[in-house]
C-alpha positions as CSV (number, residue, x, y, z in Angstrom):
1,X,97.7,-5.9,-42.6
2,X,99.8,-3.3,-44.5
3,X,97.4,-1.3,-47.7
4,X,99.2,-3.0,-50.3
5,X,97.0,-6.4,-49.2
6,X,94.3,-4.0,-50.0
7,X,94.6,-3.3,-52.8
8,X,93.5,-4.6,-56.4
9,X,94.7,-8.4,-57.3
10,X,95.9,-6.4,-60.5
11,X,98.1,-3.9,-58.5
12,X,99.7,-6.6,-56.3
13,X,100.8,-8.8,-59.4
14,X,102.2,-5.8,-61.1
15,X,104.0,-5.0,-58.0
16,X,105.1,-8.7,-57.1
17,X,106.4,-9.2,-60.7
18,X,108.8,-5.6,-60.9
19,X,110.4,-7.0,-57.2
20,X,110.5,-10.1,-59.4
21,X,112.5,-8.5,-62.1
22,X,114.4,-6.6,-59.5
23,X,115.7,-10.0,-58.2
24,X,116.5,-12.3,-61.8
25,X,119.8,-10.1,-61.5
26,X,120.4,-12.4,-59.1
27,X,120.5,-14.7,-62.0
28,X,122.7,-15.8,-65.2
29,X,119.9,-15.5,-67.3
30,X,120.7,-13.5,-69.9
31,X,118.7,-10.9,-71.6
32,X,115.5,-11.0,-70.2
33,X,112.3,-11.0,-72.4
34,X,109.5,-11.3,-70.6
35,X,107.5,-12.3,-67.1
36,X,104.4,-13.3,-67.3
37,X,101.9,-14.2,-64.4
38,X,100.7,-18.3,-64.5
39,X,99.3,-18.5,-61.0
40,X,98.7,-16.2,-57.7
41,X,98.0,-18.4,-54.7
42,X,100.8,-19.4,-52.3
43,X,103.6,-18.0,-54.5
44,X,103.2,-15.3,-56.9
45,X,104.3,-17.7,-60.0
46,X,105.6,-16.0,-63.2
47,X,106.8,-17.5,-66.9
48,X,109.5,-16.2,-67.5
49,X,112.0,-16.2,-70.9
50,X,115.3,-14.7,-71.0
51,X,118.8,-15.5,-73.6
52,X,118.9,-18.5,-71.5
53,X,115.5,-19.9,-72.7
54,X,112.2,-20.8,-70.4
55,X,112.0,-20.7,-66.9
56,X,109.2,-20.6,-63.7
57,X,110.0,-18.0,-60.7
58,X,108.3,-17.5,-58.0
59,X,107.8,-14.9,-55.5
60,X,107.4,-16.8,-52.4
61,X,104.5,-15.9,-49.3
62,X,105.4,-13.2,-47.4
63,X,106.6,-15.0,-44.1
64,X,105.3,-19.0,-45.1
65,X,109.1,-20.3,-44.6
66,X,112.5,-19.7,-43.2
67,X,115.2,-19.7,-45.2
68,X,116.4,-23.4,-43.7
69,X,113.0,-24.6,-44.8
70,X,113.2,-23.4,-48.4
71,X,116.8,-24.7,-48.5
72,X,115.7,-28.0,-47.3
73,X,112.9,-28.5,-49.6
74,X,115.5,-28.3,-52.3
75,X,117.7,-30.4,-51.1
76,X,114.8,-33.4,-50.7
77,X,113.7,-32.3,-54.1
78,X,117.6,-33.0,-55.3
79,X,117.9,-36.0,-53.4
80,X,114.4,-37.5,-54.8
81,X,115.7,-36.9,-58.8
82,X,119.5,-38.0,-58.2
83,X,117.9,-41.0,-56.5
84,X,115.2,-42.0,-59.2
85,X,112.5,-41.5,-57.0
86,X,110.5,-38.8,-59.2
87,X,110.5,-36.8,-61.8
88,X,110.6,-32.8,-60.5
89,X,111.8,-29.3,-62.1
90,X,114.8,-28.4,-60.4
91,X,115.5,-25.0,-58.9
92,X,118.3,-23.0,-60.7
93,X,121.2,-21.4,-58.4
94,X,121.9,-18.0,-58.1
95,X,125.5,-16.9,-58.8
96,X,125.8,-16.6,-55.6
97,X,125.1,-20.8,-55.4
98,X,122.2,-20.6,-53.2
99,X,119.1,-21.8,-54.4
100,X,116.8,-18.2,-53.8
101,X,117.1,-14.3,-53.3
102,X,115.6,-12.0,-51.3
103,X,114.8,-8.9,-53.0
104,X,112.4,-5.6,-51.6
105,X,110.8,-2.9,-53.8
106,X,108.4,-0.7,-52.4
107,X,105.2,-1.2,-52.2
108,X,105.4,-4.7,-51.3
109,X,105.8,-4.3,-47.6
110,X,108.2,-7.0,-47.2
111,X,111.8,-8.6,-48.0
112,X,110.6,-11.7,-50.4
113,X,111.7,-14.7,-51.3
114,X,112.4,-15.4,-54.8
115,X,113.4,-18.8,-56.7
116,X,114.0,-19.9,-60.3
117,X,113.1,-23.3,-62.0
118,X,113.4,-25.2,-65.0
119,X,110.6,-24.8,-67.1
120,X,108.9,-28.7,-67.5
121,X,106.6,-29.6,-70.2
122,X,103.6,-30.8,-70.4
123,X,99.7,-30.9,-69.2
124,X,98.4,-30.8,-66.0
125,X,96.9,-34.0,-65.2
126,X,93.8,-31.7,-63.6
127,X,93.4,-30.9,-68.2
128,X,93.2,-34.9,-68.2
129,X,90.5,-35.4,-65.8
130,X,88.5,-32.9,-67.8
131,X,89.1,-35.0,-71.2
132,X,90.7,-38.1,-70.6
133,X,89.1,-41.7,-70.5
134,X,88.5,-44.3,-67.4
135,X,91.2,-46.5,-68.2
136,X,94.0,-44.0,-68.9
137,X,92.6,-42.1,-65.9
138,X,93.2,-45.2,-63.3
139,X,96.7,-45.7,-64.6
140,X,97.4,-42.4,-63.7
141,X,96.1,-42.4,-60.2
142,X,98.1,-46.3,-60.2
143,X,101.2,-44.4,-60.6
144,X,100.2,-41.3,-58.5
145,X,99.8,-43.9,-55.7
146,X,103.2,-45.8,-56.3
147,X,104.9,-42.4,-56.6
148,X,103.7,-41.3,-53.2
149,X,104.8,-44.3,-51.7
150,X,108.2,-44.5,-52.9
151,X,108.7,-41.0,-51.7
152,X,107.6,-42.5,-48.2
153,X,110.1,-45.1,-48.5
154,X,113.0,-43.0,-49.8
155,X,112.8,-40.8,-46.9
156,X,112.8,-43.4,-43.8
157,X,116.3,-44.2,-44.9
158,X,117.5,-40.8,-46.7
159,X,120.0,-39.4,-44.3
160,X,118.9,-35.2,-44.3
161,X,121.8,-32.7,-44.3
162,X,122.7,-30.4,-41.4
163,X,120.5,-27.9,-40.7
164,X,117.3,-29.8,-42.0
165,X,114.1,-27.8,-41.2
166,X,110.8,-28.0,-42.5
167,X,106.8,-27.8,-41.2
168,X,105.3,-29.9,-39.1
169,X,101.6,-30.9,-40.1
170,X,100.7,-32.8,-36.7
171,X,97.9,-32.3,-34.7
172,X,99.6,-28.7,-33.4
173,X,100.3,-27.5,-37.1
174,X,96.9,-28.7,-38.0
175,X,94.5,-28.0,-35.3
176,X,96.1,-25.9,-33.0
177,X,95.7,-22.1,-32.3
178,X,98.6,-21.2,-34.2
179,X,97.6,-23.9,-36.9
180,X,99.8,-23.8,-40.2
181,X,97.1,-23.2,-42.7
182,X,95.1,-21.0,-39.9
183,X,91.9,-21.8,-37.6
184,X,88.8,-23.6,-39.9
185,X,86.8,-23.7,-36.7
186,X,87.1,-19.4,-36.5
187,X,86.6,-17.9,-39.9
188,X,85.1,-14.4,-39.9
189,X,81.5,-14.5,-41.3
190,X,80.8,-18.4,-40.8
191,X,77.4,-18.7,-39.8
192,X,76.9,-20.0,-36.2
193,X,75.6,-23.7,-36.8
194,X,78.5,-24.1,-39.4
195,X,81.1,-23.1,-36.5
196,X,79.9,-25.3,-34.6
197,X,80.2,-27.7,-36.7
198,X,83.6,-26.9,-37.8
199,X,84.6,-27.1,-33.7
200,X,83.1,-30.4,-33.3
201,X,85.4,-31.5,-36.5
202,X,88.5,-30.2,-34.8
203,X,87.7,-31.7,-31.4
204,X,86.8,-35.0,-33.4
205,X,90.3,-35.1,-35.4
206,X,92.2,-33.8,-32.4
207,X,91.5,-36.4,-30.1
208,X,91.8,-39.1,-33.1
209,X,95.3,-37.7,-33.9
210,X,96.7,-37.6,-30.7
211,X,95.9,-41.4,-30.9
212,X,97.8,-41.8,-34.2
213,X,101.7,-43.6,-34.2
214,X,104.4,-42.0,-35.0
215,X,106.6,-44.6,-36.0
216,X,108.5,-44.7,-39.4
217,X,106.8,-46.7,-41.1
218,X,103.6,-44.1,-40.7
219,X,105.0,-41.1,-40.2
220,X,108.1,-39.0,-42.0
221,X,108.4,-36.2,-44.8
222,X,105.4,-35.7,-47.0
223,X,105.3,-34.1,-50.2
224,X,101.6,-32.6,-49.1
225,X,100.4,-31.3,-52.2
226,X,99.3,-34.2,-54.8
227,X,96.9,-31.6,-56.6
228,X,95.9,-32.6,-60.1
229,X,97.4,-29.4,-61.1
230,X,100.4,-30.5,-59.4
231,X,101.6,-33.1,-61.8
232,X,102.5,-32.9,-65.2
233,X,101.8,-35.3,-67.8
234,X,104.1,-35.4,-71.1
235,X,103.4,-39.0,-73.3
236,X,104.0,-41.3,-70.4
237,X,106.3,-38.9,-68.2
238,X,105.0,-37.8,-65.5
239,X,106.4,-35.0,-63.1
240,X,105.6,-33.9,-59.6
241,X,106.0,-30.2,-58.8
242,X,105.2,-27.8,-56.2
243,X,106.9,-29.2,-52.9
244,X,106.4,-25.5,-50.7
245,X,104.1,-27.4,-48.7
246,X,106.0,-30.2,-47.7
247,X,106.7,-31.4,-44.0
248,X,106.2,-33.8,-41.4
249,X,103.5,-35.8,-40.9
250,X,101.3,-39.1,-41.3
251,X,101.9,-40.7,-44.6
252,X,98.4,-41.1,-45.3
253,X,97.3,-37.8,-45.1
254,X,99.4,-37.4,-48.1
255,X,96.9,-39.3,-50.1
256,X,94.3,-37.0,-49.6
257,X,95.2,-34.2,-51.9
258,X,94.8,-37.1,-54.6
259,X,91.4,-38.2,-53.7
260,X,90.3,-34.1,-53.4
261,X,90.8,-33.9,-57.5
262,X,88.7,-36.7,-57.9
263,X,86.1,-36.5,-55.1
264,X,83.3,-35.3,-57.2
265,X,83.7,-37.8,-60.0
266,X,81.6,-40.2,-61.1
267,X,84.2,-42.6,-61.2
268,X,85.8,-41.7,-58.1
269,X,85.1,-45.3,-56.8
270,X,87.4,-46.7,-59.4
271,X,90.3,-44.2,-59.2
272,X,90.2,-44.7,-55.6
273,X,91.1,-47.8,-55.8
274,X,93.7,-47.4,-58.4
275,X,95.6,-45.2,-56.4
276,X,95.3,-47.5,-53.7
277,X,96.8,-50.3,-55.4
278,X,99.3,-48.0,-57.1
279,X,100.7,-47.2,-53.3
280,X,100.6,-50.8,-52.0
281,X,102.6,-52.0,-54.8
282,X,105.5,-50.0,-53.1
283,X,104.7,-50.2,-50.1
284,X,102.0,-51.1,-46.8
285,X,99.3,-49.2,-46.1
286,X,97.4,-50.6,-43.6
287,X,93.3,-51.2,-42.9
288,X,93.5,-48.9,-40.1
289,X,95.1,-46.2,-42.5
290,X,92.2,-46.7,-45.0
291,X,89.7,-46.5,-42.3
292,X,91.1,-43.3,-41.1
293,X,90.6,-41.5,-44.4
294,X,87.1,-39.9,-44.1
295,X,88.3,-38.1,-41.2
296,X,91.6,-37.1,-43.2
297,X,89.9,-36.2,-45.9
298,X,87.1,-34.0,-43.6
299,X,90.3,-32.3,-42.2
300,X,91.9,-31.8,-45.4
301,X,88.8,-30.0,-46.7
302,X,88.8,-27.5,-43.4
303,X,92.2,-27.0,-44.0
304,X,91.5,-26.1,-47.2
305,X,89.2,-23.3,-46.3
306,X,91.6,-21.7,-44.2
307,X,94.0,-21.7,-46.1
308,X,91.9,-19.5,-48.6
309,X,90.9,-17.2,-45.2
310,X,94.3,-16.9,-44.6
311,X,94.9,-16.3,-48.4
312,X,92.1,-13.6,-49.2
313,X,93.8,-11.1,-50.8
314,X,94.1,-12.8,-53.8
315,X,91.6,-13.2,-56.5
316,X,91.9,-17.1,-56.1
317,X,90.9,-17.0,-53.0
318,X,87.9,-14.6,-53.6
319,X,86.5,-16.4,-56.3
320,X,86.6,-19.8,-54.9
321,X,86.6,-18.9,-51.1
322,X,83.1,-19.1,-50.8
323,X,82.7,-22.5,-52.6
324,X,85.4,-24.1,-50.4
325,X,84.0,-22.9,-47.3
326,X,80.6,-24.6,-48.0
327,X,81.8,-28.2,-49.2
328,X,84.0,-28.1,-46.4
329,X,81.5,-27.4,-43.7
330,X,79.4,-30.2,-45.7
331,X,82.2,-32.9,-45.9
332,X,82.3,-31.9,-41.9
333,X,78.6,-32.5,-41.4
334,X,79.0,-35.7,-43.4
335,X,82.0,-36.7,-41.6
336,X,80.1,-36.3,-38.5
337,X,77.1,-38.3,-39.3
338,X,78.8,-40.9,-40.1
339,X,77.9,-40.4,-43.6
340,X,81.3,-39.8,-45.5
341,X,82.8,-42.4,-47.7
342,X,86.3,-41.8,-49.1
């Protein structure tokens, strides 16, 4: 890994955000006014307001896509709003038309991706949980659920433009050696008995997903990524965002970043169940799918903590690293016992 990963979270933002201002020339922003940092964790993610007004850039992981993925997430993202189907920021062209740049500046060892998007307003719904009552609460998670399914439904007829690429989270891109999100079951410094645990996990959901269908109805594009902090609520607008994580694969595990904001709830039960119903009001989801989601949600958690291994360079992923790891190896245990409800 090159010294810049090395070096303090401070230093790498200061150096992501002048290849950032490097690449708005790509732009028609007008006079630029200032970048500030919002979030390091996949993307380095900046505020930024020029002549033109307010806008969100990101610097995109070093490596994470191909071009053809980034240009197809777009293109679902476009095809989702035109279409009705949800309420996203959309990314801004370049003069050029495309919808990123690739910029370098030394020390950032690498060529970067970098995208512009319309700034959105409004709170995090992750704010809400903190404040917000039961009943508003379960209407959320009712339309959280209804959303996710009608982004199921709108892909198994949406007809994808040439050149369509994008990840694949099946049981190689989750579970195998060259796993997406990187290997749960291996992470440097685990204690023994927690590795072990973590292996039996994988060996569990591996055989379990092989056994999974594939068909259409189960299986398509996903948006991946239903974080709390990933939707945006404005009086009774609300607006997905955040789609670099989208791909192929089952349609339920897409519920499970929803049911991660809310596991440790004391009314979990009844948001649950809201988004649920919110989903089947769209469209099926079967007993068999609801039976499967302690495992999904077990996996989701691994994942999780790999993704933070994978990740540790950043200060996100030192802070809360540690903490991941451990509910994760205990959702595991859980899982294993017999002992998880989701």
């Amino acid at each position: 890994m090159s010294g810049f990963y090395e070096l303090p979270s401070e230093q790498q933002v200061d150096a992501l955000r002048d290849l950032l201002i490097d690449a708005l020339g790509a732009w028609d922003l007008g006079a630029l006014e200032s970048v500030e940092l919002l979030a390091e964790r996949e993307n380095a993610v900046f505020e930024v307001r020029s002549g033109r007004g307010r806008f969100v850039a990101r610097v995109h992981r070093a490596g994470y896509h191909t071009d053809d993925q980034l240009r197809s997430q777009v293109a679902w993202m476009r095809a989702l709003r035109a279409q009705g189907v949800v309420e996203t920021a959309d990314v801004v062209d370049t003069r050029a038309g495309d919808v990123f740049t690739v910029a370098t500046r030394p020390p950032v060892p690498e060529a970067r991706q970098v995208s512009v998007l319309e700034w959105v307003g409004g709170e995090q719904l992750s704010s809400r949980l903190q404040a917000a009552g039961g009943d508003e609460l379960a209407g959320w998670y009712h339309r959280i659920g209804a959303l996710a399914a009608g982004l199921h439904e709108q892909v198994r007829t949406w007809r994808r433009p040439a050149g369509f690429s994008t990840i694949t989270w099946d049981v190689d891109g989750l579970l195998g050696e060259r796993a997406v999100w990187g290997r749960f079951w291996a992470l440097e410094g685990m204690a023994a008995d927690d590795r072990t645990v973590m292996a039996e996990l994988r060996a569990r959901a591996m055989a379990e997903l092989a056994r999974l269908p594939r068909d259409p109805d189960r299986y398509g594009l996903i948006h991946n990524d239903f974080l709390a902090e990933n939707l945006l609520v404005d009086g009774d607008r609300l607006t997905l965002l955040d789609f670099d994580d989208c791909g192929e694969s089952w349609f339920a595990w897409d519920l499970t970043p929803a049911l991660v904001s809310i596991a440790t709830r004391e009314d979990y039960p009844s948001l649950r169940d809201a988004l649920v119903e919110g989903y089947r009001e769209v469209r099926p989801l079967g007993e068999d799918e609801l039976a499967r989601l302690p495992l999904l949600f077990a996996l989701r958690m691994a994942t999780y903590a790999a993704w933070l291994d994978t990740r540790s360079h950043t200060q996100f992923a030192k802070d809360l690293g540690p903490v991941i790891v451990a509910a994760a190896v205990d959702v595991a245990r859980r899982y294993l016992a017999g002992e998880l409800e989701v």
